[in-house]
Each structure stands twice: as C-alpha cells, then as structure tokens.
C-alpha positions as a printed NumPy array, in Angstrom:
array([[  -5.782,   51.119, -198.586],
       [  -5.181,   50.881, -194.986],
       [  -4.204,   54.101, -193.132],
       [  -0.361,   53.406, -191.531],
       [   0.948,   55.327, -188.689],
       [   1.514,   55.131, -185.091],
       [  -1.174,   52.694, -184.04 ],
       [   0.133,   49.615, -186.762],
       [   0.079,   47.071, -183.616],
       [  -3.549,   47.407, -183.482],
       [  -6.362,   45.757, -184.937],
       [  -9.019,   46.015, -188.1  ],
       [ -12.503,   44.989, -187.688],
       [ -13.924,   42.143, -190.143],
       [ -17.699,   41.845, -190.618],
       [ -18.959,   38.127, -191.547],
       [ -22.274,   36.436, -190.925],
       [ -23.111,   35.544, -187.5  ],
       [ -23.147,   31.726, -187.906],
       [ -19.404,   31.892, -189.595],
       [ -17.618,   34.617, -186.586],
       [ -16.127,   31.226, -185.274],
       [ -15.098,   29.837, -188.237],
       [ -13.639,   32.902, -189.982],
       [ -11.337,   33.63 , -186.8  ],
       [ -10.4  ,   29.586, -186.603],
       [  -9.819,   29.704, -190.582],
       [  -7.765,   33.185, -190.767],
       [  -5.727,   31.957, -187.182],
       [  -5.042,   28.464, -189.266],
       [  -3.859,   30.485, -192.519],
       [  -1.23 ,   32.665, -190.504],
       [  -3.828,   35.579, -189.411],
       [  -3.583,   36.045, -185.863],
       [  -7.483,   36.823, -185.641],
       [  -9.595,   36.863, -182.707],
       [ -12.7  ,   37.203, -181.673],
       [ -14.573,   36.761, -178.104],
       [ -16.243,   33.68 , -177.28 ],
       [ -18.074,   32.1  , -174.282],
       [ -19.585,   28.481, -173.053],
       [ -22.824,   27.956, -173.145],
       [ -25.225,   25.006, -171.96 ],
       [ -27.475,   23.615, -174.62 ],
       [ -29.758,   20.304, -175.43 ],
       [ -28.866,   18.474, -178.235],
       [ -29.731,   14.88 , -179.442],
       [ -32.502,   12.494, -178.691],
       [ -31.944,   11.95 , -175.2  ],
       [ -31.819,   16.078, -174.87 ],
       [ -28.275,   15.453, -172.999],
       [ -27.149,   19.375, -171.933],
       [ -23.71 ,   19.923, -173.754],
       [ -21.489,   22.721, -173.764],
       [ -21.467,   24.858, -177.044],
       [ -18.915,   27.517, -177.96 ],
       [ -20.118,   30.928, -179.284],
       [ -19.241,   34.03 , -180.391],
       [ -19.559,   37.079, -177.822],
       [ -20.347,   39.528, -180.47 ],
       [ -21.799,   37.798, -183.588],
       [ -20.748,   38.789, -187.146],
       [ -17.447,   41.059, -185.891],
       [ -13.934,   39.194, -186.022],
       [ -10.544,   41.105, -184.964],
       [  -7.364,   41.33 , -186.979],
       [  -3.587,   42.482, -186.823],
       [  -3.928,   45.68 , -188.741],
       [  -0.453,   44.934, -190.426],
       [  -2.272,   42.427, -192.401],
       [  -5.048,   44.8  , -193.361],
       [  -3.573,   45.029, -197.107],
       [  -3.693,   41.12 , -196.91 ],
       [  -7.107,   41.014, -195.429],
       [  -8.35 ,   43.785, -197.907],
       [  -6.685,   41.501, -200.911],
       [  -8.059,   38.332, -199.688],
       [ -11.649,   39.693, -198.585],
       [ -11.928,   41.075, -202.689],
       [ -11.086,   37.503, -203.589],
       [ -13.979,   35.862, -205.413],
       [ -12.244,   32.008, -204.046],
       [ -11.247,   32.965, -200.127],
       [  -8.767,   30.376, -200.358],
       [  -5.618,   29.386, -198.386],
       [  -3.002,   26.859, -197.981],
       [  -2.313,   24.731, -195.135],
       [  -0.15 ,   21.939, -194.431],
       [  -2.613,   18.859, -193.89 ],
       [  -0.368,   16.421, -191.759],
       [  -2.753,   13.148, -192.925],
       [  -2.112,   13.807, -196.322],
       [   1.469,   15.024, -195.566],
       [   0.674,   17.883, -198.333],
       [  -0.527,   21.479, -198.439],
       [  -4.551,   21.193, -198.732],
       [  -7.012,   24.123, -200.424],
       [  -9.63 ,   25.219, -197.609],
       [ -11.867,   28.276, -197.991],
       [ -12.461,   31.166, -195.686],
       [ -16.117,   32.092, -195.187],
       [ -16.885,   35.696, -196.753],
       [ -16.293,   38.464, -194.91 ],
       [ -15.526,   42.149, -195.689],
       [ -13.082,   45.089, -193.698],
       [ -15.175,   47.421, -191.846],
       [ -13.93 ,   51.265, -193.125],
       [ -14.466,   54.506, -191.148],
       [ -14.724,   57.841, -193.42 ],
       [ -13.515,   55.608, -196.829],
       [ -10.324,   54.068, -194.968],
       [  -9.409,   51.026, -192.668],
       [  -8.662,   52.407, -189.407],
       [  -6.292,   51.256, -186.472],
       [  -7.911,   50.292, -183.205],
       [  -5.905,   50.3  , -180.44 ],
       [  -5.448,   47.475, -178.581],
       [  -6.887,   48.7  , -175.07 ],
       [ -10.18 ,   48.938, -177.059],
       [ -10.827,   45.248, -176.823],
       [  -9.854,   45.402, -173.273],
       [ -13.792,   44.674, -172.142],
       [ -14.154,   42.537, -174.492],
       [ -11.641,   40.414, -173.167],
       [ -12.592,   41.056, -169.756],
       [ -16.064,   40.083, -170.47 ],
       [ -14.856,   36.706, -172.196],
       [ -12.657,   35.697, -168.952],
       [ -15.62 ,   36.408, -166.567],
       [ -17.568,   34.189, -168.73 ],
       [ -14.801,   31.419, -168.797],
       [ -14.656,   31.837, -165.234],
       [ -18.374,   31.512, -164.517],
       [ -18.031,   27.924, -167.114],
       [ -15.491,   26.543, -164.824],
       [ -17.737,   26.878, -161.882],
       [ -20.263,   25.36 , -163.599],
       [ -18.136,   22.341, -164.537],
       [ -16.908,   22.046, -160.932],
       [ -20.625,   21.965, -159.729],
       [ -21.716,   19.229, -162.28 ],
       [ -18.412,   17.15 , -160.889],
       [ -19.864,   17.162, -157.522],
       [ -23.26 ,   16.598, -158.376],
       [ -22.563,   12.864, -159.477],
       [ -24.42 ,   11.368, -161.768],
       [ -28.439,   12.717, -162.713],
       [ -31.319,   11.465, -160.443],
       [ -33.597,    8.614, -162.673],
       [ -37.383,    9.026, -162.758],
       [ -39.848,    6.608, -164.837],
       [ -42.33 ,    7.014, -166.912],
       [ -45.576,    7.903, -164.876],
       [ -43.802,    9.471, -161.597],
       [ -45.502,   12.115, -160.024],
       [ -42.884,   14.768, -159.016],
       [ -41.929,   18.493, -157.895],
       [ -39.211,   20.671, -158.632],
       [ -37.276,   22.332, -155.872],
       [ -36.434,   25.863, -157.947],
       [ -37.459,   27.23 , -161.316],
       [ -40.789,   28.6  , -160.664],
       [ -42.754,   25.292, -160.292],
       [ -42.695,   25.024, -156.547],
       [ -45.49 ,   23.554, -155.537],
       [ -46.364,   22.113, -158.648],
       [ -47.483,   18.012, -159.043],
       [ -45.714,   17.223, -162.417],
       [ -45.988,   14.296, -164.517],
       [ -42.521,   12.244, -165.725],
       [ -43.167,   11.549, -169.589],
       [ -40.591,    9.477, -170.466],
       [ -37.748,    7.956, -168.266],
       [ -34.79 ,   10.404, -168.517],
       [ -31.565,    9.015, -169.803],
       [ -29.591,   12.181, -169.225],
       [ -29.584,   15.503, -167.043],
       [ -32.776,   16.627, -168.082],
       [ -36.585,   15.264, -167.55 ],
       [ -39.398,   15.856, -170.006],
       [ -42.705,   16.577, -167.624],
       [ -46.05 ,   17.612, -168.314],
       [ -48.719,   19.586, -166.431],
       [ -53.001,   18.845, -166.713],
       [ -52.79 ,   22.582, -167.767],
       [ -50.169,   22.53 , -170.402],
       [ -50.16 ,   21.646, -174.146],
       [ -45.866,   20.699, -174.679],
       [ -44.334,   19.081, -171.943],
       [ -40.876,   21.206, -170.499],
       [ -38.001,   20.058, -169.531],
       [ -36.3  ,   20.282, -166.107],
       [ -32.953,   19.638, -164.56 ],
       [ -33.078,   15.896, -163.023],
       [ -31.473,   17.35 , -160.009],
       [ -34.235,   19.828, -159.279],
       [ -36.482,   17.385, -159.416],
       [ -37.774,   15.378, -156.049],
       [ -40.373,   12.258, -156.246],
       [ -44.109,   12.446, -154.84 ],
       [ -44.723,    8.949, -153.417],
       [ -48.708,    8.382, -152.635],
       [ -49.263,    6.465, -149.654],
       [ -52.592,    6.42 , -147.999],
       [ -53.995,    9.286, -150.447],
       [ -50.997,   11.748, -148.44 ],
       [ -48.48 ,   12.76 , -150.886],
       [ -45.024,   12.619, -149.13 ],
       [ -41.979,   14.179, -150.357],
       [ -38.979,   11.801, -150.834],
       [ -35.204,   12.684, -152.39 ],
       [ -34.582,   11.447, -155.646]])
C-alpha cells in the first residue's frame, strides 16, 4: 500500500523499459493518469535520403512520474497481468481496449513513497532549457533557406566540424540537408551538413574556393 499523509499532492515513481517511458506517460495521461515524464528534441537521420528530422525522447529513460493519489490505482493496474484501459475512440464513436506497456511502482524501505513536487523542479528546468535550445534551432534552419546541392563527383570542403582543410569527395547528389562524402583515407563515407559544405572548382590545376 501507498504511505498517505501530508505530501498526497506529490508524485510516485514508475519504472518501465527505456524504449516505452514515452508511451507509458502518453498511455497513463490518455487513461485519466496525469503522468509525466521529461522529454527533449533531438536531430536525427532517418530514411533513404538521410533527411535530419526532429525526434522526441525521454530525458531520463525507463522513469515515468505519477499523482501519488493514484498510487493504489497504479499499484492495482501495474499487478494486472492485461494493462488495459478504456478510452473513448471518436472514429469508432465507442470506448476502444488499448494496453499500457509494463511497468512497476518504485518502493523505498517496502512502501510507495511521496515525492514532493519541488523534487522534479530540475527536471523540469532541464526540459525547458532544452525546448528552448530546439526553438533556436528551428529559427536558424528558417533562415538558412533551403540546403546547398552538390553532384555526384564534386570536390568540396567543409567550413567547421574538424575537416578544415580537407578535399572531400560528394558520393551521391544530396536530396536533403545532409551530404554523404568520402576521403582517399577512409573506408565509410560520413555525412556532413550541406550548409557546411563549400565547392572546390579546379581551374588551371589552382583549386579556388567558391560558395555553394
């Protein structure tokens, strides 16, 4: 049982696998459980043309955060060999079955304890300087414009990223914000930022810097 007393407006702590902290807080906030958990923006390649996307993840993998005057409910439900819960599905215009992913409450000393709310404080402060620092980025990609093209076969140089100075070779032409390049003296080719990149025109066996 959960211990009751002054701190009842805190939280409980729920433990879940890393790859479900996400979905356990969106599934327990869409079944009535105001859970939370901290989460931050991240910049990631994905698909064939290895576009950068934002992804959404979990500050602190595997720990979720729960009104601790549901902690009898959470206890009940986390014993439950199904996880499931009700929700009105407004397609089917009729309560649907989903499923929570497992997850147990963590005890201290054999009971579920109250934490007080100021003890997510830097937690929360943490997530808003990351939100903040996700805006900015946004607002720099706006002003950027659209991604510099290379071909196939350019020659070019990055500005920043520890390959100043480098001659690099364009593999394929980019169709996004990134560039796959190769080096004489590498065995995988790396990808770059299009906007870091500049072009090497040969003329006259003088290489010449030019903007992309």
């Amino acid at each position: 049982m959960a211990e009751r007393g002054k701190e009842d407006c805190g939280w409980c702590i729920l433990r879940c696998s890393s790859v479900n902290t996400l979905r356990l807080q969106e599934s327990l906030s869409e079944a009535g459980i105001n859970a939370w958990t901290p989460r931050e923006v991240r910049m990631r390649l994905a698909g064939r043309d290895r576009e950068m996307i934002e992804q959404t993840m979990a500050i602190v993998p595997g720990y979720v955060f729960a009104p601790f005057d549901r902690a009898d409910d959470l206890l009940a439900l986390a014993r439950s060999p199904s996880l499931n819960y009700r929700v009105w599905d407004p397609e089917s215009r009729q309560m649907a079955i989903k499923g929570h992913p497992y997850f147990t409450v963590l005890h201290m000393n054999g009971r579920v304890r109250s934490q007080p709310d100021r003890s997510l404080a830097p937690l929360r402060a943490i997530e808003e300087d990351l939100a903040r620092l996700a805006e900015r980025r946004r607002a720099r990609n706006l002003e950027k414009g659209a991604p510099p093209k290379f071909r196939a076969g350019q020659i070019v140089h990055a500005g920043s990223g520890g390959f100043d100075g480098l001659r690099l070779k364009v593999v394929e032409d980019n169709l996004g914000k990134s560039v796959k390049l190769m080096h004489p003296d590498w065995s995988w080719p790396l990808e770059v930022s299009a906007w870091k990149l500049h072009a090497i025109q040969i003329e006259l066996g003088l290489s010449v810097p030019s903007a992309a």
